[in-house]
Backbone as numpy.savetxt, mean C-alpha at the origin, in Angstrom:
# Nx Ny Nz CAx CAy CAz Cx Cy Cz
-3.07 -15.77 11.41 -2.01 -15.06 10.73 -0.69 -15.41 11.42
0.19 -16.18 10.69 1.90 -16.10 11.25 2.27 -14.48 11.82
3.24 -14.95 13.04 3.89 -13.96 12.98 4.90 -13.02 11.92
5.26 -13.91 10.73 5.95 -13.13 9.97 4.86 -12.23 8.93
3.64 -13.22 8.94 2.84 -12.34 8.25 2.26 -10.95 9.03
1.97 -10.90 10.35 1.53 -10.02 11.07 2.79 -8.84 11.19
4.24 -9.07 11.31 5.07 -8.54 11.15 5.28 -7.92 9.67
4.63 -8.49 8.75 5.00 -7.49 7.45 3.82 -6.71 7.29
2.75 -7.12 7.96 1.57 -6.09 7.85 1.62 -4.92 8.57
2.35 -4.88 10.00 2.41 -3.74 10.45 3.85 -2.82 9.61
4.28 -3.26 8.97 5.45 -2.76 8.42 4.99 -2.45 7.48
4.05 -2.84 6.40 3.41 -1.66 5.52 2.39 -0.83 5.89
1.95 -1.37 7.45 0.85 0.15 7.58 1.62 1.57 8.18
2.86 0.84 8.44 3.76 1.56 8.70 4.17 2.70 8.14
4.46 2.10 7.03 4.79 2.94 6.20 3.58 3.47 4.91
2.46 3.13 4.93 1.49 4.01 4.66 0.72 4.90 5.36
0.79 4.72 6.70 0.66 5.97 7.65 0.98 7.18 7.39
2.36 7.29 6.69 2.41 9.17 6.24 1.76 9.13 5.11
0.78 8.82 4.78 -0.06 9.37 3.58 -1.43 9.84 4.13
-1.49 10.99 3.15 -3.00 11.15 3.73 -4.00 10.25 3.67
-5.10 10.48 5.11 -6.21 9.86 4.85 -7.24 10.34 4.80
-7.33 10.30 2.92 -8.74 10.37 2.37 -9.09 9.32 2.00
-9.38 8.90 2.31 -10.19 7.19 1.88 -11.22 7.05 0.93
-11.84 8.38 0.14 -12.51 8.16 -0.74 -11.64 8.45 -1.89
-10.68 9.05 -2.36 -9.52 8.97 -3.19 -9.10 8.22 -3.49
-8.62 7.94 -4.54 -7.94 6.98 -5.38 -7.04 7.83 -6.42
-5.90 6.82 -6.29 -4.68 7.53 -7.16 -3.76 6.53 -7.28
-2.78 6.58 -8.25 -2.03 5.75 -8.88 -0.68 6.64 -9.10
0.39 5.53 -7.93 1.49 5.85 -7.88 2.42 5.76 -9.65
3.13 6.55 -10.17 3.78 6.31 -11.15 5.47 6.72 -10.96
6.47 5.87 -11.01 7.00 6.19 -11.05 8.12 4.65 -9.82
9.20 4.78 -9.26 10.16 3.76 -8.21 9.68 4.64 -7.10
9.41 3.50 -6.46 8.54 3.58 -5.21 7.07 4.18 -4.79
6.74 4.43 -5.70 5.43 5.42 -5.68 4.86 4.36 -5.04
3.65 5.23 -4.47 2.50 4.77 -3.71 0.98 4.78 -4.27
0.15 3.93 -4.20 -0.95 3.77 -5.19 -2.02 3.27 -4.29
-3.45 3.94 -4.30 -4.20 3.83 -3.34 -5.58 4.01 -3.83
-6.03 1.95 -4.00 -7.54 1.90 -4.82 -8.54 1.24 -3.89
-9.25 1.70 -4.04 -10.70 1.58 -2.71 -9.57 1.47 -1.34
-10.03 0.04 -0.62 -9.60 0.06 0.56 -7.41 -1.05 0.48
-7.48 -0.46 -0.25 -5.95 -0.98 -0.71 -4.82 0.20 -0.73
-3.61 -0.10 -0.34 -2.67 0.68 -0.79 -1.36 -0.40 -1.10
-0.52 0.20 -2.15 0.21 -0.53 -2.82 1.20 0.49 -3.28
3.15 -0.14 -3.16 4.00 0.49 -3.40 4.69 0.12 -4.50
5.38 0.53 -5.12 5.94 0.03 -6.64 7.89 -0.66 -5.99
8.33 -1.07 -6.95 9.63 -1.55 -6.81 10.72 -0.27 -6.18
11.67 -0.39 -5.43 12.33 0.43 -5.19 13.92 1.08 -6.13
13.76 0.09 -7.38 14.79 0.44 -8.71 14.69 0.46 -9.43
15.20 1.20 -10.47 14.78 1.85 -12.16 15.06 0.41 -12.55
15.95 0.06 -12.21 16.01 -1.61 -13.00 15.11 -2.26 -12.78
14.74 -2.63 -11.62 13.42 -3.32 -11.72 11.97 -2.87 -12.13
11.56 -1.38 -11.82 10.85 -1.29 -11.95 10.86 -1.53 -13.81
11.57 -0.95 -14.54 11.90 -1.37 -15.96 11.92 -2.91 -16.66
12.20 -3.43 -15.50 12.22 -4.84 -15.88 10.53 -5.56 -15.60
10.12 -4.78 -15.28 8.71 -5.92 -14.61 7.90 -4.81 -15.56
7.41 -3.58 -16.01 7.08 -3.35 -17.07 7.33 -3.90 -18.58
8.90 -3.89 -18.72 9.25 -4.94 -19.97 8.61 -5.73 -19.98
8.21 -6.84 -18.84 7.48 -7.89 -18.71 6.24 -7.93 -18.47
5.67 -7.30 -18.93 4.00 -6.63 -19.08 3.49 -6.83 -17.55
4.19 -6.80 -16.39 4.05 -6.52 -15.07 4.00 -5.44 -14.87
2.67 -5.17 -13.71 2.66 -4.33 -12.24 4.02 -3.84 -11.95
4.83 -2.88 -11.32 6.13 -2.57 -10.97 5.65 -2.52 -9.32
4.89 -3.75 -9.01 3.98 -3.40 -7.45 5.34 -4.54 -6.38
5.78 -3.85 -5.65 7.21 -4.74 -4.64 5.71 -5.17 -3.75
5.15 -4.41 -2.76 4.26 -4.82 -1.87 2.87 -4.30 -1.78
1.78 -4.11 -1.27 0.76 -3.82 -0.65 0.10 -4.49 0.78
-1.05 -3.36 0.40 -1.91 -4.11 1.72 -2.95 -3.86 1.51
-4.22 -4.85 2.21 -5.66 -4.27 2.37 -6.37 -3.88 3.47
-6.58 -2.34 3.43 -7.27 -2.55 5.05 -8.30 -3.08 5.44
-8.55 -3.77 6.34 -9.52 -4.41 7.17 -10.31 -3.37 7.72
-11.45 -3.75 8.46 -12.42 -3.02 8.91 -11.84 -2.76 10.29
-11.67 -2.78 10.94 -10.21 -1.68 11.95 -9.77 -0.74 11.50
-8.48 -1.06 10.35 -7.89 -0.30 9.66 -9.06 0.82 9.61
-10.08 0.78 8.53 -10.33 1.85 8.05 -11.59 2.86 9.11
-11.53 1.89 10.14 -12.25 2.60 11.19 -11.41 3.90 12.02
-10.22 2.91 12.01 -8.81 3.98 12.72 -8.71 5.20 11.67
-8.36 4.51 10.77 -8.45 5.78 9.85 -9.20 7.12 9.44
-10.70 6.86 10.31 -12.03 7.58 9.85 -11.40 8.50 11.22
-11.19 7.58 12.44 -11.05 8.69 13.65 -12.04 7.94 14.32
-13.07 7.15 14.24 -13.90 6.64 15.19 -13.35 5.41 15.84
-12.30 4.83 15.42 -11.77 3.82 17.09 -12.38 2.80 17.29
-13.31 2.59 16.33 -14.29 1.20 16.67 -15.63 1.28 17.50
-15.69 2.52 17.07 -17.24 3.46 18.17 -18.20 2.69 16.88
Protein backbone atom coordinates (compact mmCIF):
# COMPACT_ATOMS: atom_id res chain seq x y z
CA UNK A 1 0.00 0.00 0.00
CA UNK A 2 1.47 3.68 -0.96
CA UNK A 3 1.72 5.98 1.53
CA UNK A 4 -0.92 8.17 0.04
CA UNK A 5 -3.09 5.24 -0.04
CA UNK A 6 -2.45 4.31 3.67
CA UNK A 7 -2.90 8.04 4.43
CA UNK A 8 -6.45 8.17 2.94
CA UNK A 9 -7.37 5.01 4.70
CA UNK A 10 -6.69 6.20 8.03
CA UNK A 11 -8.55 9.38 7.15
CA UNK A 12 -11.72 7.57 6.44
CA UNK A 13 -11.49 5.32 9.44
CA UNK A 14 -11.16 8.41 10.87
CA UNK A 15 -13.86 9.67 10.24
CA UNK A 16 -16.08 6.60 10.52
CA UNK A 17 -15.03 6.09 13.99
CA UNK A 18 -17.91 8.35 15.38
CA UNK A 19 -20.38 5.96 14.18
CA UNK A 20 -21.67 3.35 16.01
CA UNK A 21 -20.35 -0.04 16.10
CA UNK A 22 -22.88 -2.44 15.26
CA UNK A 23 -21.46 -4.37 12.67
CA UNK A 24 -24.36 -6.48 12.07
CA UNK A 25 -26.45 -3.38 10.81
CA UNK A 26 -26.76 -2.13 7.71
CA UNK A 27 -28.15 1.19 6.63
CA UNK A 28 -28.11 3.52 3.85
CA UNK A 29 -27.02 7.01 4.12
CA UNK A 30 -29.60 9.37 2.16
CA UNK A 31 -29.10 12.52 1.74
CA UNK A 32 -25.05 15.23 1.24
CA UNK A 33 -22.77 13.57 3.17
CA UNK A 34 -24.60 10.81 4.68
CA UNK A 35 -22.98 7.80 5.76
CA UNK A 36 -23.89 4.24 4.49
CA UNK A 37 -22.83 1.03 6.10
CA UNK A 38 -23.16 -2.57 4.09
CA UNK A 39 -21.66 -5.76 5.54
CA UNK A 40 -18.06 -4.94 6.27
CA UNK A 41 -18.02 -1.50 4.23
CA UNK A 42 -18.74 2.01 5.06
CA UNK A 43 -19.27 4.66 2.51
CA UNK A 44 -19.95 8.57 2.47
CA UNK A 45 -21.99 10.44 -0.15
CA UNK A 46 -20.76 13.83 -1.92
CA UNK A 47 -20.41 16.80 0.29
CA UNK A 48 -22.90 19.26 -2.19
CA UNK A 49 -26.47 19.50 -3.27
CA UNK A 50 -24.87 20.16 -6.61
CA UNK A 51 -23.10 17.31 -6.82
CA UNK A 52 -24.80 15.11 -5.07
CA UNK A 53 -27.78 16.16 -7.77
CA UNK A 54 -25.55 15.92 -10.43
CA UNK A 55 -24.27 12.27 -10.05
CA UNK A 56 -27.95 11.10 -9.39
CA UNK A 57 -29.01 13.00 -12.69
CA UNK A 58 -26.40 10.77 -13.97
CA UNK A 59 -27.84 7.55 -12.80
CA UNK A 60 -24.77 7.58 -10.22
CA UNK A 61 -24.05 6.54 -6.60
CA UNK A 62 -23.76 10.24 -4.87
CA UNK A 63 -20.73 7.95 -3.06
CA UNK A 64 -17.36 10.90 -2.73
CA UNK A 65 -15.46 7.95 -0.72
CA UNK A 66 -15.50 4.65 1.24
CA UNK A 67 -13.76 1.95 2.83
CA UNK A 68 -13.55 -1.78 3.57
CA UNK A 69 -12.69 -3.11 6.77
CA UNK A 70 -10.13 -5.65 6.92
CA UNK A 71 -9.94 -8.30 9.44
CA UNK A 72 -8.14 -5.93 12.10
CA UNK A 73 -10.53 -3.39 11.45
CA UNK A 74 -13.37 -5.44 12.41
CA UNK A 75 -11.58 -7.23 15.18
CA UNK A 76 -10.86 -3.63 16.77
CA UNK A 77 -14.17 -2.95 16.34
CA UNK A 78 -15.67 -6.19 18.17
CA UNK A 79 -13.27 -5.08 21.27
CA UNK A 80 -11.12 -8.24 20.99
CA UNK A 81 -7.67 -6.61 19.74
CA UNK A 82 -6.66 -9.52 17.76
CA UNK A 83 -7.20 -12.07 20.81
Amino acid sequence: MTSRARSARVDCIATFRAIPRVLTATWWGLGVSAISKIGPTYSQNVRTIEEYYDRLKLGMLPTARGIALDRDDILRARGDHGR
